[in-house]
Every structure is written in C-alpha cells, then in structure tokens.
C-alpha positions in Angstrom: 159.1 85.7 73.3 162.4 87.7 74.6 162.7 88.0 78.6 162.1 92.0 78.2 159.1 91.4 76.5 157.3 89.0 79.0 158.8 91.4 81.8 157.2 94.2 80.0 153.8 92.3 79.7 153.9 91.0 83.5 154.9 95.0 84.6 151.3 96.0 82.8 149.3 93.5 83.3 150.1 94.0 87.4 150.5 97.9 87.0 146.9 97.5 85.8 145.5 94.8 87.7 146.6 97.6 90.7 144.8 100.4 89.4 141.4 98.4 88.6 141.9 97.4 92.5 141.3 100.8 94.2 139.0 102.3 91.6 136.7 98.8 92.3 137.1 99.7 95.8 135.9 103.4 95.1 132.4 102.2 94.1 131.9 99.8 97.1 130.4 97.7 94.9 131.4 94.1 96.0 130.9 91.2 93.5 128.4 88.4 95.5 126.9 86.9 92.7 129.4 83.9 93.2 126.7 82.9 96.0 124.1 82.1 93.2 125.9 78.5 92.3 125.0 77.5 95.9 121.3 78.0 95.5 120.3 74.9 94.4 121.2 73.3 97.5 119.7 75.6 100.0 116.8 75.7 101.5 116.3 79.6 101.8 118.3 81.8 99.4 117.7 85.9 99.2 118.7 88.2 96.5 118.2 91.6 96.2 119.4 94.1 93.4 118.2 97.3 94.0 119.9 99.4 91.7 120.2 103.5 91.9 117.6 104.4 89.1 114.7 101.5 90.9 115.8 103.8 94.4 115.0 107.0 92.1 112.0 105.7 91.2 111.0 104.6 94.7 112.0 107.6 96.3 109.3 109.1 94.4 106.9 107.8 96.2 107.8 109.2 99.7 106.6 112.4 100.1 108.6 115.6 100.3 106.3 117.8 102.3 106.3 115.5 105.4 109.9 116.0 107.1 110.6 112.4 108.0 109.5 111.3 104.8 111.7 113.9 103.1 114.4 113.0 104.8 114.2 109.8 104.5 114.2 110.6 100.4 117.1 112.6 100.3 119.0 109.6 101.8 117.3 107.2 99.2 117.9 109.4 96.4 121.6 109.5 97.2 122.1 105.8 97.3 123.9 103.9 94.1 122.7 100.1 94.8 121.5 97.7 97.6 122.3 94.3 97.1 121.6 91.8 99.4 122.8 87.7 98.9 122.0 84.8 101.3 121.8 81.3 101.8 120.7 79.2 104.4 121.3 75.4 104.4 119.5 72.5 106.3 123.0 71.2 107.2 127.2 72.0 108.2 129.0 71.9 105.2 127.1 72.7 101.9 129.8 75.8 101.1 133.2 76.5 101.4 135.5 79.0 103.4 136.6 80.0 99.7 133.1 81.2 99.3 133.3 83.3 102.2 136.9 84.5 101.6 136.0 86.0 98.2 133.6 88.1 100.1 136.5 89.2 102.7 139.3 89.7 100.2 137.0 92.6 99.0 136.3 93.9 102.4 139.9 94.1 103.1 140.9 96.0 99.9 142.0 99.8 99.9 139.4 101.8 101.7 137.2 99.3 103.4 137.9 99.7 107.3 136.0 97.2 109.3 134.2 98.6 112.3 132.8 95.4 114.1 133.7 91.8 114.7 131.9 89.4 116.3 133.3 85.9 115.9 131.8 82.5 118.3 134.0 79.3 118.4 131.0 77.8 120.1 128.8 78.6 117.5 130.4 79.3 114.8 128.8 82.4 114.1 130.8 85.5 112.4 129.8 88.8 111.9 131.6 91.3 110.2 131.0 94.7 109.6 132.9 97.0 107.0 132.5 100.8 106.1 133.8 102.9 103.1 134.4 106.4 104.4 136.0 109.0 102.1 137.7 112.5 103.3 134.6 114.3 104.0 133.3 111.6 106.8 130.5 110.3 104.1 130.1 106.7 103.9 130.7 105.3 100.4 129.7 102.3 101.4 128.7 99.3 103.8 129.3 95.6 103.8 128.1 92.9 106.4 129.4 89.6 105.9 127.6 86.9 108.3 128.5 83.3 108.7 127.7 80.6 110.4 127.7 76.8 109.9 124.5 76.6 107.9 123.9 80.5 106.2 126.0 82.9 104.6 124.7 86.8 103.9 126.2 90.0 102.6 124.6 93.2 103.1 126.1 95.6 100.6 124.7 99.3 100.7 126.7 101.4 98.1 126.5 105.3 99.4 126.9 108.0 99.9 125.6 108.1 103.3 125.9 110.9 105.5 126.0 109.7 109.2 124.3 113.2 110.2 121.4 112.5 108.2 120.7 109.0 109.0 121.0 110.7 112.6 118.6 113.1 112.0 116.4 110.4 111.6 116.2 109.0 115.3 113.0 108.1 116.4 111.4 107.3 113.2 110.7 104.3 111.3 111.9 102.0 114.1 115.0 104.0 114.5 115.8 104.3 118.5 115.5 107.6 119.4 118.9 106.8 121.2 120.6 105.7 118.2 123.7 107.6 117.2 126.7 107.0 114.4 129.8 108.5 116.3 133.0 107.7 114.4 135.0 109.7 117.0 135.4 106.8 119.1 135.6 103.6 117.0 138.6 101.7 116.8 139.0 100.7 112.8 140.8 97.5 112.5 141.8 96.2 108.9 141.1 92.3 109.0 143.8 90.7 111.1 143.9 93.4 113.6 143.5 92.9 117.3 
C-alpha cells in the first residue's frame, strides 16, 4: 500500500476514533462489564442493569397524587440507566490497576468533571466522584469509582438529573432535610488536578 494511502487510512481511522469519543461521553454511559471476568474469584460481586424502559415501568408504580411520590417519579422517569458493578475479594491483589484505570480513562474523557476525591495511603482506599453536566446545569450523568485493596465498585447513574428536583426532595426517603446540591462553590478538578 502507497504512504498516502496508509496516511489517509490512519487520518480516518483517528478522525473517527475522535468523534466516537465525545458522543460516548454524551450518553454517560461508561463500559464496566470488564469487571465481570473477575467474578469468579470474589467472594461478593454486585451487578445491576437497570435500564430506562425497567425505570419506566417502575415509575409506574409510585403514585402521582402523593407529592413526594410524584416527585420522586418525575426524576425516575427521566433517568436512561443505573448500572451498578462490584467486587469484593477475601484478599490484596486479586485485580489489577488496569482494571481500575479502564474505569478512570472514561471518567476523565470530554465532559466528565470530577467533583470529589478522597484517596488514603494508609488504607488504600479511593473514592472518586464524577459528574456530567451539560449547559443548562442538568446532570447527564454520575460515576463513583471506589477502591480499595480488596473491592472495586462503580456507581454509574446516566441522567438527566436536575439538582433542583433532587433538592426538592429534602426530608424524604432518608434524604437530610439539610441536604443541598450547590455547584456555585465546588471546585472541578479534571483527574490530575490539585
């Protein structure tokens, strides 16, 4: 094959491999199911695949004349997917950084601003803590990544969320009636960021 031609080939190939990237990120989907290979060695796994016409059907079931329950239907309605992966291990060492680092490669793409980050030397614990906000302050999406020596577990709610809703909702269903989401404030760091 001529130079031009494998130049021409590369140029595409990457040209499209950069316009998959942010329209992946748009979803806020992230790919997790690389966790299932380590399932046989655990001794506690989770999965959960809740996809947006199950959280259709489920929404059905709270009421829409009882304002909390409404409310908590319009945000349930609104939701595309929750998808939740974990592991937990009897000992150190029964996964790799790699596995983890998949999982923060996506966090760190295009339009994934992480909001907390918790990190113990002692411990080894990480938590991380990722939003997808688009123009209009809605959140598109929300990933927690935790890690420690013997457990890995991704929290992936795909949106949209409106943080004045999920406000509105303070002081019901566990909710503390002092909770408030407050972006005016928050530092957003992209991974690496101090």
């Amino acid at each position: 094959m001529k130079p031009i031609m494998l130049k021409f080939i590369s140029a595409a190939l990457l040209a499209a491999v950069c316009a998959a990237a942010p329209a992946y990120a748009q979803n806020a989907r992230l790919q997790i199911d690389h966790l299932d290979r380590l399932f046989p060695k655990a001794v506690e796994t989770i999965d959960v695949r809740v996809d947006g016409s199950l959280l259709q059907m489920a929404s059905k079931f709270l009421r829409s004349d009882k304002a909390d329950e409404a409310a908590v239907r319009e945000i349930v309605q609104a939701l595309k997917g929750v998808y939740v992966k974990g592991v937990e291990f009897d000992k150190d060492g029964e996964y790799s950084e790699a596995d983890v680092e998949a999982i923060r490669q996506q966090l760190a793409a295009p339009g994934w601003d992480r909001i907390v980050g918790v990190r113990s030397k002692r411990d080894g614990e990480n938590v991380e803590v990722f939003l997808m906000i688009n123009n209009d302050a809605v959140i598109e999406g929300i990933g927690v990544l935790i890690s420690e020596p013997k457990q890995i577990m991704v929290v992936n709610v795909v949106g949209p969320l409106d943080p004045e809703k999920i406000n509105n909702l303070r002081g019901q269903f566990g909710i503390p009636k002092d909770f408030a989401l407050d972006f005016g404030g928050v530092k957003r760091t992209r991974r690496g960021d101090n």
